[in-house]
C-alpha positions as CSV (number, residue, x, y, z in Angstrom):
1,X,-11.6,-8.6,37.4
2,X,-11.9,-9.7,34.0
3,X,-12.7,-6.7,32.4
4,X,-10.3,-5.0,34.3
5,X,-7.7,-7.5,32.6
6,X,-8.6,-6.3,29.4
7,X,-8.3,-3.2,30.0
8,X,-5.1,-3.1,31.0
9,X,-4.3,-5.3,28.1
10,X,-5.5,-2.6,26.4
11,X,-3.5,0.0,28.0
12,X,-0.3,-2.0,27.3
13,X,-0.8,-2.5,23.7
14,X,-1.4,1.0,22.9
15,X,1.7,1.8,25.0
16,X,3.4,-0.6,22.8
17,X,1.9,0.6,19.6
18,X,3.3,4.4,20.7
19,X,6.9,3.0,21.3
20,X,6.7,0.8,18.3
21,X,5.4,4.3,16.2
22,X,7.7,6.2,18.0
23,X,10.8,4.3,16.9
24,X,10.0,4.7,13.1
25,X,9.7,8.0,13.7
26,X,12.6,8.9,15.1
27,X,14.5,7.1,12.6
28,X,12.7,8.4,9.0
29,X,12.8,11.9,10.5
30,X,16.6,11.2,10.4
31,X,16.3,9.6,7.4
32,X,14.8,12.7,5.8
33,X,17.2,15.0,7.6
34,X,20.1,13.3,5.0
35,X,18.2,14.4,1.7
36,X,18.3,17.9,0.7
37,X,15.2,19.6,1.5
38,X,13.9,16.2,3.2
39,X,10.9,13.9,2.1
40,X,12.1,13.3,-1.2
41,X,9.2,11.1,-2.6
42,X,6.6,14.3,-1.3
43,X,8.7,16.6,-3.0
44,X,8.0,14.7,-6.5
45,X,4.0,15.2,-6.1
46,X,4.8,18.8,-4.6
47,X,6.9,20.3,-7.0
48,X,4.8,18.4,-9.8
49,X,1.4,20.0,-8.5
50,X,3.3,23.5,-8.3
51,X,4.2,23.2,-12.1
52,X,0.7,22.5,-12.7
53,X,-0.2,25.4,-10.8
54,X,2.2,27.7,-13.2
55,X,0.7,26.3,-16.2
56,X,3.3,24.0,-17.1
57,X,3.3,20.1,-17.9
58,X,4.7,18.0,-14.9
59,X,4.9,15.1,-17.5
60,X,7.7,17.2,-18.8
61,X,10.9,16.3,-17.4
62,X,12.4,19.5,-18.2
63,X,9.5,22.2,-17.1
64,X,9.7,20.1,-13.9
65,X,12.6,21.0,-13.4
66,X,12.8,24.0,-14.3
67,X,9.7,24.6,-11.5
68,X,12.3,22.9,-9.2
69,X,15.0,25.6,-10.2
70,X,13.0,28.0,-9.7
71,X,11.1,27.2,-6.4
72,X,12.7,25.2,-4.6
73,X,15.0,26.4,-1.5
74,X,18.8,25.4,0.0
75,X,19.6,22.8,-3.2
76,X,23.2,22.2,-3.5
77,X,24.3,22.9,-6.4
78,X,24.0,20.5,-9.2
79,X,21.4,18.2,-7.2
80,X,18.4,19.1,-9.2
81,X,19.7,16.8,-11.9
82,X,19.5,14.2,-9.6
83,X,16.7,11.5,-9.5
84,X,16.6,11.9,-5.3
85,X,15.2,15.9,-6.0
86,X,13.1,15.5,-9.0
87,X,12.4,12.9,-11.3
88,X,9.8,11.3,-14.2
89,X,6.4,12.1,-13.0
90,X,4.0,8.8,-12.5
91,X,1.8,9.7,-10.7
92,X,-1.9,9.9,-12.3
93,X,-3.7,13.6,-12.5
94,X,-6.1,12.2,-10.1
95,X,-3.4,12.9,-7.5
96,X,-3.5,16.8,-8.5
97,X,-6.8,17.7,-6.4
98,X,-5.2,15.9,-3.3
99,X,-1.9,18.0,-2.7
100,X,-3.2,20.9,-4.3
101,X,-4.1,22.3,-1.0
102,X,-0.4,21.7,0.5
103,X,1.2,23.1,-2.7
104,X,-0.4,26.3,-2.0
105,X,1.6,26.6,1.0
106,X,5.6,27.1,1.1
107,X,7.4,24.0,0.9
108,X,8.6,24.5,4.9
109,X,5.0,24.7,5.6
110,X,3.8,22.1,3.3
111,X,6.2,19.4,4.1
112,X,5.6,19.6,8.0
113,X,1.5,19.6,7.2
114,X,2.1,16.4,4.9
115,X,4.1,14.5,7.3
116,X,1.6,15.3,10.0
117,X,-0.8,13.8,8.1
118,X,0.9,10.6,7.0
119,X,1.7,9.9,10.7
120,X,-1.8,10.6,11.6
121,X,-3.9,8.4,9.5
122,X,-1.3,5.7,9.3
123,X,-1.7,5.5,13.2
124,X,-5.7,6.2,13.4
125,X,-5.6,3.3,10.6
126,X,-3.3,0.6,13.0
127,X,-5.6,1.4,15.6
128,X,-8.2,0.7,14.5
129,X,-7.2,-2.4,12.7
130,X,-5.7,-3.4,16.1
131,X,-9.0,-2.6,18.0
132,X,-11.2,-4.8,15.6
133,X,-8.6,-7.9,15.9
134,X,-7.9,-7.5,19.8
135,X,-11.9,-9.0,20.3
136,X,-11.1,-11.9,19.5
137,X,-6.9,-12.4,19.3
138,X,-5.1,-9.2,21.8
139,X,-1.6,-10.7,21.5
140,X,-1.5,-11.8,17.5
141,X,-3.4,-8.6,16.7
142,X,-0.8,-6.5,19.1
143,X,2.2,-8.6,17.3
144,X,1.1,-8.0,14.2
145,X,0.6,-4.4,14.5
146,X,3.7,-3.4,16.1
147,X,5.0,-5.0,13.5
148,X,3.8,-2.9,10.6
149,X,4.4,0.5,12.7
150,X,8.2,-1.1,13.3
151,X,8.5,-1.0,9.4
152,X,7.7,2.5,8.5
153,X,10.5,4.3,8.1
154,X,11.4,4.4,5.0
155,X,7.5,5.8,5.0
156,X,8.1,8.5,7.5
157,X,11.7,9.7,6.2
158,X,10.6,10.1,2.6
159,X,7.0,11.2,2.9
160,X,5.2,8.5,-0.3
161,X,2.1,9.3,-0.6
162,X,1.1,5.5,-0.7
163,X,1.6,5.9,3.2
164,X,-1.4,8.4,2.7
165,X,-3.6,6.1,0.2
166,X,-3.1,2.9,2.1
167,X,-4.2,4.7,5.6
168,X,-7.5,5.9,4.0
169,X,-8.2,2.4,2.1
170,X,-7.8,0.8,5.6
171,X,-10.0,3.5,7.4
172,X,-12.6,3.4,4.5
173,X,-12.3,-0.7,4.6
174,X,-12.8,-0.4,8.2
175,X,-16.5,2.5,8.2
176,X,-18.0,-0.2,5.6
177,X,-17.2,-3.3,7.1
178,X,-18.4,-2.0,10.4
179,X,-21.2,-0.1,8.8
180,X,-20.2,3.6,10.9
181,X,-19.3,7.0,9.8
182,X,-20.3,5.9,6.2
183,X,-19.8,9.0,4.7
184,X,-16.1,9.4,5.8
185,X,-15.3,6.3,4.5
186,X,-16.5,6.9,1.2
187,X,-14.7,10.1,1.3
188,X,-11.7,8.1,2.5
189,X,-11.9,5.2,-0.3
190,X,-12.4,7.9,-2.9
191,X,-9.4,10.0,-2.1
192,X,-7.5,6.7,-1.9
193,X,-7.9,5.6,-5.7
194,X,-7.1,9.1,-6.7
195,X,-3.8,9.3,-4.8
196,X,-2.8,5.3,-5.7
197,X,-5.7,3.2,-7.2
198,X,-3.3,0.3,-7.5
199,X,-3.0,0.4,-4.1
200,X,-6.9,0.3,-3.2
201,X,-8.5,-0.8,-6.1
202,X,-9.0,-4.5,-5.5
203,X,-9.9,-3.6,-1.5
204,X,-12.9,-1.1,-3.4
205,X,-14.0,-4.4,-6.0
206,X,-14.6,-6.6,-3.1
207,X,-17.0,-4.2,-2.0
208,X,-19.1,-3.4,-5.6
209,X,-19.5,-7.1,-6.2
210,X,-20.2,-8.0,-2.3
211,X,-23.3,-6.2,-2.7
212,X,-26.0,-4.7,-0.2
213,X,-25.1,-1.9,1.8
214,X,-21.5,-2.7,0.7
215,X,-21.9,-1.9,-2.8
216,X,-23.9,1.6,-2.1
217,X,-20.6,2.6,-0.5
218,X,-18.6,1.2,-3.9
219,X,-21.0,3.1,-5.9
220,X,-21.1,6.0,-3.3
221,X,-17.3,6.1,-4.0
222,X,-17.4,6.0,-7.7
223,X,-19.1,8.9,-8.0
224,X,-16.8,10.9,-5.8
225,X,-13.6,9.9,-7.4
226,X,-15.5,10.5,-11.0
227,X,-15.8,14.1,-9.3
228,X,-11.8,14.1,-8.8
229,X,-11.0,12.5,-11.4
230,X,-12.8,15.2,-13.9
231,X,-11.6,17.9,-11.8
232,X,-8.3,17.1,-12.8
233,X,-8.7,15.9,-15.9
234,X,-10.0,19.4,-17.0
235,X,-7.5,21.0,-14.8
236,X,-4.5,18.5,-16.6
237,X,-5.2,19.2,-20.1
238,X,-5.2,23.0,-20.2
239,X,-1.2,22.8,-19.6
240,X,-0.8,19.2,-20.6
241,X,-2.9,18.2,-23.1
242,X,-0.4,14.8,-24.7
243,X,-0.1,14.0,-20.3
244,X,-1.8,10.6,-21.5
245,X,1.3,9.8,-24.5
246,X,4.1,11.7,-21.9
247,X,3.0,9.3,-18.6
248,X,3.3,6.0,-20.4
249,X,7.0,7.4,-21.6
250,X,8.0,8.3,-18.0
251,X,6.7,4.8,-16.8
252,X,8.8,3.3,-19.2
253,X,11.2,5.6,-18.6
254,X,11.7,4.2,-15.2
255,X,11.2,0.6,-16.0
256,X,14.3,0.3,-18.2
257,X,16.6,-2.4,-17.0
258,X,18.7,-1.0,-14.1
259,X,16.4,1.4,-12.9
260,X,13.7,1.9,-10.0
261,X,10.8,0.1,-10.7
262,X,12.7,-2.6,-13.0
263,X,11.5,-6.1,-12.1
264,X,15.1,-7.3,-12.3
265,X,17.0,-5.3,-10.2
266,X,18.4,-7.0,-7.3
267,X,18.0,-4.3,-4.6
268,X,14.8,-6.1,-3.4
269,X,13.0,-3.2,-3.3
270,X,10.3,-4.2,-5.9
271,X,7.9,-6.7,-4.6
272,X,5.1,-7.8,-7.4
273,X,5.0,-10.9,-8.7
274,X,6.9,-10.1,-11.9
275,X,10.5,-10.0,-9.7
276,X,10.1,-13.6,-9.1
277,X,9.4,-14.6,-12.7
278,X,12.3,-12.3,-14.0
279,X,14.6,-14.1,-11.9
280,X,14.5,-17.1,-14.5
281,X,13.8,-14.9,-17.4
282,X,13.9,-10.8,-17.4
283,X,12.3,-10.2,-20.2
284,X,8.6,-8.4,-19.8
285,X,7.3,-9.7,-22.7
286,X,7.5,-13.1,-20.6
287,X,7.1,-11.7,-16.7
288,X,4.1,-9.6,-17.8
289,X,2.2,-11.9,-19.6
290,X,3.1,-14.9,-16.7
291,X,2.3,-12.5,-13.8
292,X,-0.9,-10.6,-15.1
293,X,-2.2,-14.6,-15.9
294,X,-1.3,-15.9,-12.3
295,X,-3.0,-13.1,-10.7
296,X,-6.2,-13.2,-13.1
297,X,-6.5,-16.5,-11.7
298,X,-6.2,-15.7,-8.3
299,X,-8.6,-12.6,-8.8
300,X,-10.9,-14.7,-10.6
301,X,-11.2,-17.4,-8.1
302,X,-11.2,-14.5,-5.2
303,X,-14.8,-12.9,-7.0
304,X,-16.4,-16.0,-7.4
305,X,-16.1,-17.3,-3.9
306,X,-17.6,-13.0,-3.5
307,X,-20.6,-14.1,-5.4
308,X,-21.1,-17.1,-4.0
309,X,-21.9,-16.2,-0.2
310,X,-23.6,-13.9,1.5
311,X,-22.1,-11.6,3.5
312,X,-20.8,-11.8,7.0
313,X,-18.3,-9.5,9.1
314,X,-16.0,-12.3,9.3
315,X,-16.2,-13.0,5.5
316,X,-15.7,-9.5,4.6
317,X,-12.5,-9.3,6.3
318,X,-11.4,-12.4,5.3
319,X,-12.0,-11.4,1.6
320,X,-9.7,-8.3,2.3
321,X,-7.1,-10.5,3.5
322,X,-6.9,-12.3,0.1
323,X,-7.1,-9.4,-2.3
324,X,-4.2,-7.4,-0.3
325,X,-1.2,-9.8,-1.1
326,X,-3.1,-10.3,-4.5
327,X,-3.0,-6.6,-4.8
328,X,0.9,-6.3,-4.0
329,X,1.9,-9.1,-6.7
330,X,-0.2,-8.2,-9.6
331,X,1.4,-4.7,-10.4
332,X,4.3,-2.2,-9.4
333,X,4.8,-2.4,-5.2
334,X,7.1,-1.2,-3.1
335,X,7.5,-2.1,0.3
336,X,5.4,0.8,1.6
337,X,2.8,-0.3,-0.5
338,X,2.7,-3.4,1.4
339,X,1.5,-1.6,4.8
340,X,-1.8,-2.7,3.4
341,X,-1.2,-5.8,5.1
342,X,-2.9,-3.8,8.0
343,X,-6.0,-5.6,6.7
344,X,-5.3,-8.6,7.5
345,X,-4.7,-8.5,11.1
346,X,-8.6,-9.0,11.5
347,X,-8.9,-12.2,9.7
348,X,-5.6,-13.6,11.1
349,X,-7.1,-12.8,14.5
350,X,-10.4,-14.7,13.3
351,X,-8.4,-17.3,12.7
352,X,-6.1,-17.8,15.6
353,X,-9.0,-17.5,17.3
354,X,-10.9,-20.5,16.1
355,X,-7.7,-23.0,17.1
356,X,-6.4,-25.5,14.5
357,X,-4.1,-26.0,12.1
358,X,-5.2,-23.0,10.2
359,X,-5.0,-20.5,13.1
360,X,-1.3,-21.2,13.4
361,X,-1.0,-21.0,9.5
362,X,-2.7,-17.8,9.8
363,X,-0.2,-16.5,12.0
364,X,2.9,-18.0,10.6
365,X,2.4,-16.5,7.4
366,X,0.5,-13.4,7.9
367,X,4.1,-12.8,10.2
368,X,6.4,-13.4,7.7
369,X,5.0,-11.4,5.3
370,X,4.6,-8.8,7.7
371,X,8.5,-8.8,8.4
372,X,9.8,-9.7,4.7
373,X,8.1,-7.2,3.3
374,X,9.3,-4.4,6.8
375,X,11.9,-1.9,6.0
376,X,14.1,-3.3,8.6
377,X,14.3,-6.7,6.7
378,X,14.8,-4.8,3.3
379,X,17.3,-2.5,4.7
380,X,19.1,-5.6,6.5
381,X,18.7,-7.7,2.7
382,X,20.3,-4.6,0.9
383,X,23.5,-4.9,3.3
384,X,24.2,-8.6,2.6
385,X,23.6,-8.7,-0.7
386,X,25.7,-5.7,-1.1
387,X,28.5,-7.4,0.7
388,X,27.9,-10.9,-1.4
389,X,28.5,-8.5,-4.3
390,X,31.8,-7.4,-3.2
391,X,33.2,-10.7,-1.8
392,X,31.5,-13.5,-3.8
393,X,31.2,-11.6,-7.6
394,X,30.4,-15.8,-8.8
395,X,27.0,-16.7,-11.0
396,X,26.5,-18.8,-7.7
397,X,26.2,-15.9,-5.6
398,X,24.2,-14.1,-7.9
399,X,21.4,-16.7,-7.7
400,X,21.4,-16.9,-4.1
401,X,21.1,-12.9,-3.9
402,X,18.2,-12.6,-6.4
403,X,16.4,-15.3,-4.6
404,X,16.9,-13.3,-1.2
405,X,15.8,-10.2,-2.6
406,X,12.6,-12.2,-3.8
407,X,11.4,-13.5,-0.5
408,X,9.1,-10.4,0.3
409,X,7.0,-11.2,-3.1
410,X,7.2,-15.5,-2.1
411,X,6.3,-14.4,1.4
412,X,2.9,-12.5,-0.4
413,X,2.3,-15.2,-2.8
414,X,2.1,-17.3,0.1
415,X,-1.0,-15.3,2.2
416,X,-2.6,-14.8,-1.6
417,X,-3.3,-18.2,-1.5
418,X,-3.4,-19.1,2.0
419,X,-6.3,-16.6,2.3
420,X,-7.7,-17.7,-0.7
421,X,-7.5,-21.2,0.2
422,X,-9.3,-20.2,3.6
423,X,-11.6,-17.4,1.7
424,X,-13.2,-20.7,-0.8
425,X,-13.8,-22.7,2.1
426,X,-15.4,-20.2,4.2
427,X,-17.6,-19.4,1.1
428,X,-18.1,-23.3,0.4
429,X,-19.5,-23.6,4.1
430,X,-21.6,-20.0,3.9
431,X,-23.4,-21.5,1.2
432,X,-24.6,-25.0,3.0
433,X,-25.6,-22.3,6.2
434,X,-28.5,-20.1,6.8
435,X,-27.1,-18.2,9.8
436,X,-25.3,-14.5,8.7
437,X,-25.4,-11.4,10.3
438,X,-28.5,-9.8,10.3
439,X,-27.4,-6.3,9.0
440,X,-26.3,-7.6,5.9
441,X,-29.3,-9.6,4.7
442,X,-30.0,-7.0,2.1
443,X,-28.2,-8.2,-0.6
444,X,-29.3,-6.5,-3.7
């Protein structure tokens, strides 16, 4: 009877997971039905990789667009020169080898393989987050979950490929941890860091300076994005050989105050840690220097309490937990970015688990950032603050909205050191205990 319980637990939760999936579907395919040509953020690495492909510089603002002009299909007129069809290119030429393959196909054809994608591995990667926390927590994990795939459809409707590199960071995170189908997640972890390194770079440290088996995979990984990261660095310079000197332009190009990725904008759709210090002073010669020096100490503190244990299952994930909010504050995020936060539905399980004060901590924070940093909060923050613009234009009001539209990066501040808090302890008590699980005794 009792395993028949579970089972249909089991059953219900991936029901749920479906509807919850389903709904962010439905709503970024219409999403991506009100852009020209649909998934706008693909059609910045598409249209790039296809000016690579005709030997021209995608760092180049104006041979971009002029691939644009050429190739792309059904473009109102004049909407080329907008942002929303084509824009600075930011992405590294690591990115290059990965939609290669889907720029060689038309942009109908391409668009519909890409999406498939995103929605597949984003899904194989909630299950399977889901399926490690349900051993020990069902409902949290379930919650939790559903409440990531809720908050995808921004994701879905414009196709970023962080939706991509996060997926395959989780599922590589996921084939070490667990110690199965090694060589996919190496694969995985590799592709990851060339689409978004940001993104997974931290999750791919943990394991290099876990050691044992661990950092064979770390090191396993290295020398597969050094492959990619060659490939297209040979590939990059024979049409752009100044891409290094045109990249950092087009990053700054985008960071001016007022636009995307500025810190100070109040749209709340920028979640690192220097939004919250440039609420008192936007200026990034002061939110840089603060931010980069909060997180070193949080990093710092994250790889000692990494050397000082030995590995367990339930340390690993733990460790994950930490570094993914760390991850999010220390550098340009978005809130697609932060569907990262799939990793720590294991250790918040772990934790609920074991009772106490911490399990509901766990829970209560691991939640909040889960729904502060959702599209359906943003989308919901944008409206009233939109509306506190037009009816309360006051300094007052202007305070109150830039401290809304800073609660996704307090809400990840908060798990950073929660789990860190939990993370030090864990490795405090590892090192006054001999038991650990056997297949990780090999520590090199």
């Amino acid at each position: 009877m009792g395993m028949r319980a579970v089972d249909r637990k089991k059953r219900l939760g991936a029901v749920l997971l479906l509807v919850c999936g389903g709904i962010s579907l439905l709503w970024g395919v219409q999403m991506w039905r009100a852009i020209p040509g649909g998934l706008v953020d693909f059609q910045v690495v598409y249209y790039g990789t296809r000016t690579l492909m005709d030997h021209r510089d995608p760092y180049n603002l104006n041979e971009l667009k002029e691939t644009y002009r050429e190739q792309a299909t059904k473009v109102p007129k004049g909407e080329v020169d907008t942002p929303q069809a084509v824009t600075w290119f930011i992405y590294q030429p690591t990115i290059f080898p990965v939609v290669a393959p889907f720029a060689l196909l038309p942009w109908s054809v391409a668009r519909m393989a890409w999406f498939a994608l995103l929605v597949a591995l984003l899904a194989t990667a909630t299950v399977w987050m889901w399926r490690v926390g349900v051993r020990l927590a069902p409902g949290v994990s379930l919650m939790l979950a559903c409440g990531i795939l809720l908050n995808c459809e921004v994701l879905f409707g414009g196709g970023n490929s962080a939706g991509i590199a996060v997926s395959l960071c989780v599922l590589a995170a996921w084939c070490f941890v667990e110690e199965r189908f090694a060589l996919l997640g190496v694969l995985c972890m590799a592709m990851s860091l060339a689409i978004k390194p940001h993104d997974g770079g931290l999750v791919w440290l943990y394991f290099l300076i876990a050691g044992g088996t661990m950092r064979k995979r770390a090191l396993q990984t290295l020398g597969a994005a050094a492959v990619l990261g060659a490939t297209a660095l040979i590939w990059v310079s024979q049409s752009a050989p100044h891409w290094m000197q045109q990249w950092h332009a087009n990053v700054a190009a985008i960071s001016r105050p007022g636009y995307t990725s500025d810190p100070g904008i109040i749209t709340g759709t920028v979640i690192d840690l220097q939004a919250v210090i440039a609420v008192f002073r936007d200026d990034p010669r002061i939110y840089d220097p603060v931010a980069y020096a909060i997180c070193g100490l949080l990093i710092l503190a994250w790889a000692v309490a990494t050397v000082r244990k030995r590995v367990t299952v339930e340390h690993a994930w733990l460790a994950l937990a930490a570094a993914v909010p760390i991850t999010m504050l220390v550098t340009y995020h978005r809130p697609y970015d932060a569907k990262l936060l799939l990793l720590t539905i294991p250790a918040c399980a772990t934790l609920w688990a074991k009772g106490g004060k911490a399990g509901g901590a766990a829970l209560a924070i691991t939640g909040l950032g889960v729904i502060l940093t959702g599209d359906v909060f943003i989308a919901a923050l944008m409206s009233l603050v939109e509306h506190l613009l037009v009816n309360s234009p006051g300094s007052g009001a202007r305070w109150l909205i830039l401290t809304l539209t800073r609660a996704p990066s307090l809400a990840l501040l908060a798990m950073a050191v929660f789990y860190l808090w939990v993370y030090w302890k864990k490795a405090e008590e590892g090192g006054k205990q001999q038991h650990t699980a056997s297949r990780y005794t090999g520590r090199l």
